[in-house]
SERO-4910 file (N, C-alpha, C, O; in steps of 0.05 Angstrom, whole numbers):
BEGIN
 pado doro    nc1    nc2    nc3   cac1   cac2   cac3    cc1    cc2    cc3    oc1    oc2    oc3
  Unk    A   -335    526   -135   -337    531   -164   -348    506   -177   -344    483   -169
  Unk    A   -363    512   -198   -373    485   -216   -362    475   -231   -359    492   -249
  Unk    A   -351    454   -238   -341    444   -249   -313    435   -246   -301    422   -262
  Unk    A   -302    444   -221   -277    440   -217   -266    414   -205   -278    401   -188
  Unk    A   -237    406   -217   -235    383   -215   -205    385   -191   -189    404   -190
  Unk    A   -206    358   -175   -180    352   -160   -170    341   -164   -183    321   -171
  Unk    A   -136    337   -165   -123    313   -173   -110    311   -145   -111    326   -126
  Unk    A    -95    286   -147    -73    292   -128    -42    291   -144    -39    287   -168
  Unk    A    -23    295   -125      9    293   -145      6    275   -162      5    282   -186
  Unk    A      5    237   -152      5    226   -167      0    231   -199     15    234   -218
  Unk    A    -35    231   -194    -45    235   -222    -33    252   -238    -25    245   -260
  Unk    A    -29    280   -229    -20    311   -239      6    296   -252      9    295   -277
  Unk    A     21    287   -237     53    268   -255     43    250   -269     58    250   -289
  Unk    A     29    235   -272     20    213   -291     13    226   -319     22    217   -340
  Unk    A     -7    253   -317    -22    265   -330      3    280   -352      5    280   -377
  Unk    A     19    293   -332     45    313   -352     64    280   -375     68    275   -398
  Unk    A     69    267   -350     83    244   -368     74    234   -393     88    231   -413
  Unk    A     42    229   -389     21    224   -413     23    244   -435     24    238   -458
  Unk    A     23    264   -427     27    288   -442     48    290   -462     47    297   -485
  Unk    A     71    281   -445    105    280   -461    102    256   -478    108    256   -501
  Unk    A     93    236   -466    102    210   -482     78    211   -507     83    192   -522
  Unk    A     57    222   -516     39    230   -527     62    248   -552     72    239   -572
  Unk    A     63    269   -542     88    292   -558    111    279   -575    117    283   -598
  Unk    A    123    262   -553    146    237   -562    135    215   -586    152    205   -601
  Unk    A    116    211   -587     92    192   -608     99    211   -635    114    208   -654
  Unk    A     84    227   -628     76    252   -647    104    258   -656    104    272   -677
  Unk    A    125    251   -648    150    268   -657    155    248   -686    160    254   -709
  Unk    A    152    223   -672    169    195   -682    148    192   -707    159    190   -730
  Unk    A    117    192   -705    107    193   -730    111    208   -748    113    198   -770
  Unk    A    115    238   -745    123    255   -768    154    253   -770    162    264   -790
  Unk    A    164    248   -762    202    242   -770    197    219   -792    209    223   -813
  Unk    A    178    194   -791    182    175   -809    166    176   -831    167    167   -854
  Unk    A    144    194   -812    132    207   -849    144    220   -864    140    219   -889
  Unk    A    158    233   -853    171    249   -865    202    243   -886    209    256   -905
  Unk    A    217    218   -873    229    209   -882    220    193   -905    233    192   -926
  Unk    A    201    181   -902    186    159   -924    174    180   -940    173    174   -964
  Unk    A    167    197   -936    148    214   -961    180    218   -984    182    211  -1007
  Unk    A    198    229   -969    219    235   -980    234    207   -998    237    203  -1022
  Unk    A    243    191   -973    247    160   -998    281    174  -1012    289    170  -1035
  Unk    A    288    182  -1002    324    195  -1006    337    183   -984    329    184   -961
  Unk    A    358    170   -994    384    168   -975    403    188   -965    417    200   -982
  Unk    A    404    195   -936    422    220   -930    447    207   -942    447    183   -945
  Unk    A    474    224   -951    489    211   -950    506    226   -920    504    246   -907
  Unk    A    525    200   -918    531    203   -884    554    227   -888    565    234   -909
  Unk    A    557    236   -863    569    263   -859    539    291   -852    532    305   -834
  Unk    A    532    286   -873    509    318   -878    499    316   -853    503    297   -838
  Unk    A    484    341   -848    466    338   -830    442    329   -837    439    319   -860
  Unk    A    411    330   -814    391    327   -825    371    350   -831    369    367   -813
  Unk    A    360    353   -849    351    375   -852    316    372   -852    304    360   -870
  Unk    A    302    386   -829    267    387   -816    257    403   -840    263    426   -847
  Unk    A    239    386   -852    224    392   -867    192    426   -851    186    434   -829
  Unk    A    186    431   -869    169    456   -847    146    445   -833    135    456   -814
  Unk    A    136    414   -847    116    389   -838    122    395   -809    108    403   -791
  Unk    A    150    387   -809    162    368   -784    160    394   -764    153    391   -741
  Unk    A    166    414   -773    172    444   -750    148    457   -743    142    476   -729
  Unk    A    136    440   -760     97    461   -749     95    431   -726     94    434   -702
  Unk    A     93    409   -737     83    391   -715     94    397   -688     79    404   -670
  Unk    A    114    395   -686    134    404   -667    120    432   -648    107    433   -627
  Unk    A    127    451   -665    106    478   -657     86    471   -636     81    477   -612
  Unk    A     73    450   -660     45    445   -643     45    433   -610     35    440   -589
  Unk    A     62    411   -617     58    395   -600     80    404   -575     85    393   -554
  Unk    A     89    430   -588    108    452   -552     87    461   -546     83    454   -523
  Unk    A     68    474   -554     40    497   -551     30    469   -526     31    471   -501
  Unk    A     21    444   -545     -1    426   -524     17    428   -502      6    439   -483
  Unk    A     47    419   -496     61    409   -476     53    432   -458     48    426   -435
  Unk    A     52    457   -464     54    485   -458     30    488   -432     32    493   -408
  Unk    A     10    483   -449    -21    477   -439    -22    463   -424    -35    468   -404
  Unk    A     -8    440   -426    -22    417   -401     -2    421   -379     -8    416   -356
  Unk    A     24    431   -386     31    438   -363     29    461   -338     34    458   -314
  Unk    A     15    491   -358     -3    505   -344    -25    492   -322    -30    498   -299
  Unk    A    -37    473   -342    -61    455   -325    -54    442   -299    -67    439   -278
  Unk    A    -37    438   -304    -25    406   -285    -11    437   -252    -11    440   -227
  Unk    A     -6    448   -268      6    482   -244    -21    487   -235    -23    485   -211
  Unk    A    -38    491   -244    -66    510   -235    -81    484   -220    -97    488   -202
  Unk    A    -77    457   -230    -97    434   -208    -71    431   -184    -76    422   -162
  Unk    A    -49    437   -190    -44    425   -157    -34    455   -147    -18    456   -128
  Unk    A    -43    478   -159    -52    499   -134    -77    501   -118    -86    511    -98
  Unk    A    -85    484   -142   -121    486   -123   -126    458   -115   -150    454   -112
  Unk    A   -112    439   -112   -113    415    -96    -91    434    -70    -93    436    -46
  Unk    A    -84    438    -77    -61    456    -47    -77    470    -20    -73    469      5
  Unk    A    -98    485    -40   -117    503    -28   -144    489    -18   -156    498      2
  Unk    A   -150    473    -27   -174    456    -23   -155    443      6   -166    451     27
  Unk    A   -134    427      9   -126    412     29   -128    434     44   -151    431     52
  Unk    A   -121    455     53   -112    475     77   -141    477     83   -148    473    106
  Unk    A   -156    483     65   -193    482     75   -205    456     90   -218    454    111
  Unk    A   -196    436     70   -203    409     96   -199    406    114   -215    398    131
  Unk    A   -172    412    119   -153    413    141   -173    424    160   -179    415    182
  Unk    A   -181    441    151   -192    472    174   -220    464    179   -233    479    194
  Unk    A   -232    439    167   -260    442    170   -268    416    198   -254    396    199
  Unk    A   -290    419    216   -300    400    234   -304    366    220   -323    355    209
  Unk    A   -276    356    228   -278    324    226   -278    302    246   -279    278    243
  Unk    A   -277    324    273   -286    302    290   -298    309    312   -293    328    327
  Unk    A   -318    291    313   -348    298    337   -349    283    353   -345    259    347
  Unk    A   -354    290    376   -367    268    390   -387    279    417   -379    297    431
  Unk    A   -407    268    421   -426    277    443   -427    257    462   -421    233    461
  Unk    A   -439    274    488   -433    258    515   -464    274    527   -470    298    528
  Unk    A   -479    247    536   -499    258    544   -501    249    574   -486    231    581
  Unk    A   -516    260    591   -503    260    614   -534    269    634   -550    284    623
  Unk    A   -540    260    660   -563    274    679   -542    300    694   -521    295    707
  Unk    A   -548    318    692   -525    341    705   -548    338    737   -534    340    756
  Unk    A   -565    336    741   -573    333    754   -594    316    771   -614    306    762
  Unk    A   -584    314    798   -606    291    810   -628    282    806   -639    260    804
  Unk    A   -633    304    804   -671    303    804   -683    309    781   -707    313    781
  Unk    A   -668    311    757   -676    306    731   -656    285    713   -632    280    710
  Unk    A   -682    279    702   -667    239    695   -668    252    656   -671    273    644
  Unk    A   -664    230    651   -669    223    617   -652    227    599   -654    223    575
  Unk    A   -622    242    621   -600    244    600   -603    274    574   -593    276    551
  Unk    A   -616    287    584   -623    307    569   -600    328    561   -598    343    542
  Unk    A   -577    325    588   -563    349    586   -536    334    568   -535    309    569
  Unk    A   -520    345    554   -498    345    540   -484    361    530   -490    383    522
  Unk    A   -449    343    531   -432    356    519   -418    344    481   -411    323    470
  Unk    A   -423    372    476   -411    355    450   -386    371    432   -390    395    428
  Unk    A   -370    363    425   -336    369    419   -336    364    391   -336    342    380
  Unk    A   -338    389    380   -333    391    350   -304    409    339   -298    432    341
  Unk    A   -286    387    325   -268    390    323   -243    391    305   -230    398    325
  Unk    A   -222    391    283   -217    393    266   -193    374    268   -186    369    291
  Unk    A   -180    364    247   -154    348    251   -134    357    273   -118    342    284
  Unk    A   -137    380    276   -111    388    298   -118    394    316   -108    414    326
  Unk    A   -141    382    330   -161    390    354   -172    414    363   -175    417    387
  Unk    A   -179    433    346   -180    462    339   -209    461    343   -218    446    326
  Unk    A   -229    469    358   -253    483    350   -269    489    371   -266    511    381
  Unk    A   -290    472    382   -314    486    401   -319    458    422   -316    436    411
  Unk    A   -323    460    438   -344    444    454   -372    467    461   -372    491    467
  Unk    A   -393    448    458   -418    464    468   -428    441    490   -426    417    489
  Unk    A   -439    459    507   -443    446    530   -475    451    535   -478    475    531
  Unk    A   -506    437    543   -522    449    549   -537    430    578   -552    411    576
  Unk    A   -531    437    594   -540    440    629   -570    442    622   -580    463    615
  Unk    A   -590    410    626   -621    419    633   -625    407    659   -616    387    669
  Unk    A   -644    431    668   -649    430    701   -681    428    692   -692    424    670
  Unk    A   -692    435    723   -722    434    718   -736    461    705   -755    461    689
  Unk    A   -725    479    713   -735    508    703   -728    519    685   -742    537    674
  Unk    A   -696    509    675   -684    523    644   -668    503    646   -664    483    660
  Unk    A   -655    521    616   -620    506    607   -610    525    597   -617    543    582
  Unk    A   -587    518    610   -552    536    604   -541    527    575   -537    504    571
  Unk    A   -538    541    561   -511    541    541   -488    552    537   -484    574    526
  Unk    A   -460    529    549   -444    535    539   -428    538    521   -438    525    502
  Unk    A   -397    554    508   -389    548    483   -360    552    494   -355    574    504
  Unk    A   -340    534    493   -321    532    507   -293    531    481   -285    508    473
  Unk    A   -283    549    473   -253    543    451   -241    527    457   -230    528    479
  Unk    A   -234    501    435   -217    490    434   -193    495    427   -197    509    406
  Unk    A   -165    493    431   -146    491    415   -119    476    419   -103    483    435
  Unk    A   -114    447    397    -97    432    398   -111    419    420    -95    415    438
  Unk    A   -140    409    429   -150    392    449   -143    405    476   -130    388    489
  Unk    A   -146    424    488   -147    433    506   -164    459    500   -170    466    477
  Unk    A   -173    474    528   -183    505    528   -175    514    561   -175    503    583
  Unk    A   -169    544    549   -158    554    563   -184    565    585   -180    584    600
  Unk    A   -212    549    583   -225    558    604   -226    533    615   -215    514    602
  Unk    A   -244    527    648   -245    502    650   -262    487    639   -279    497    624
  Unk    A   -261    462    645   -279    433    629   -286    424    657   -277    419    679
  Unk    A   -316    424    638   -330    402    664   -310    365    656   -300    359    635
  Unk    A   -311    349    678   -309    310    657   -321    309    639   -309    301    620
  Unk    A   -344    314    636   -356    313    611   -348    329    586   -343    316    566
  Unk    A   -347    347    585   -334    358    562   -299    354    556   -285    355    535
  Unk    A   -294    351    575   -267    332    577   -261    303    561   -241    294    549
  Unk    A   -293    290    569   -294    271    554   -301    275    528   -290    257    515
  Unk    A   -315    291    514   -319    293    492   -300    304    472   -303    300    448
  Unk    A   -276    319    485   -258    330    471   -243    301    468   -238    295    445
  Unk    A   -235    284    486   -211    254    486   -235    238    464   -225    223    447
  Unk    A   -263    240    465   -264    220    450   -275    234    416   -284    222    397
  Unk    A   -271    256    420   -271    271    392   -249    268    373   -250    271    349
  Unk    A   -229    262    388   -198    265    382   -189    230    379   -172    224    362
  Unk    A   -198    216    389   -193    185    390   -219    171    361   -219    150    348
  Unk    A   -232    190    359   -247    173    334   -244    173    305   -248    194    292
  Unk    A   -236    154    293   -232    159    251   -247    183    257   -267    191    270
  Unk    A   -222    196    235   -233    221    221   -253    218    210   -254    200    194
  Unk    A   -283    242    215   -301    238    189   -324    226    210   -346    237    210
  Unk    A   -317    202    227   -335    199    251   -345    203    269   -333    205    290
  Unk    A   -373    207    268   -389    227    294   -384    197    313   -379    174    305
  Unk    A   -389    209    346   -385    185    363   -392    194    387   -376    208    399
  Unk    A   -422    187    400   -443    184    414   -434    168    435   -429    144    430
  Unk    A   -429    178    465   -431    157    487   -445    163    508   -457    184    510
  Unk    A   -445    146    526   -466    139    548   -494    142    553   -504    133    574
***
């Protein structure tokens, strides 16, 4: 979506507090305007009696509290939803290049382990010989697959999983 913004808790609590202590401002200025416009001494006992100044500001400033607290609900459902998507998306790579065979050199063939925070996703594998190449696609899940692994793709899953998140990571 365009325009959409993320907070995290922190902010979202900073943001509502701002909000109150804003409201709390707003209360204290019209209580003393209101008292000073007036310029009367209560006498003690009575109660105090809210001018309709004081009960519309008030009004108002439940409506804003109202609002920003809707706001502050709708950004950390969609900061909620956005995390379970990161979560889910390929953050860690790594390729392993490798001669699968004797008699062809140059490191052409490789494995490479694309994978998500909870070791969730694919190794692809591609075998070059002299006459073709194989492609494999092998499921990951939690860093293992339930088919076999060549070492090489073995290695690419341990070093997919051992690198900062976010970092692709290229060996041999």
């Amino acid at each position: 979506m365009i325009g959409e913004l993320t907070f995290s808790n922190s902010t979202l609590t900073l943001l509502a507090l701002l909000a109150v202590g804003l409201a709390g401002l707003a209360f204290v200025i019209a209580a003393f305007g209101s008292v000073a416009a007036r310029t009367r001494v209560r006498p003690s006992g009575q109660p105090i009696r809210i001018g309709d100044d004081l009960k519309e500001v008030l009004r108002a400033q439940s409506t804003h509290i109202k609002r920003l607290e809707d706001a502050v609900r709708t950004l950390n459902r969609t900061d909620k939803k956005q995390d379970v998507q990161i979560r889910g998306t390929v953050s860690n790579l790594a390729l392993v290049r490798y001669d699968a065979f004797e008699d062809v050199g140059g490191r052409l063939s490789f494995s490479c382990a694309m994978l998500d925070a909870q070791g969730t996703g694919v190794v692809l594998t591609a075998i070059n010989g002299r006459q073709e190449t194989r492609v494999y696609a092998k499921p990951v899940m939690g860093g293992r697959s339930s088919y076999n692994l060549s070492a090489e793709e073995e290695e690419a899953i341990r070093q997919a999983l051992a690198a900062p998140e976010g970092q692709a990571v290229s060996a041999r």
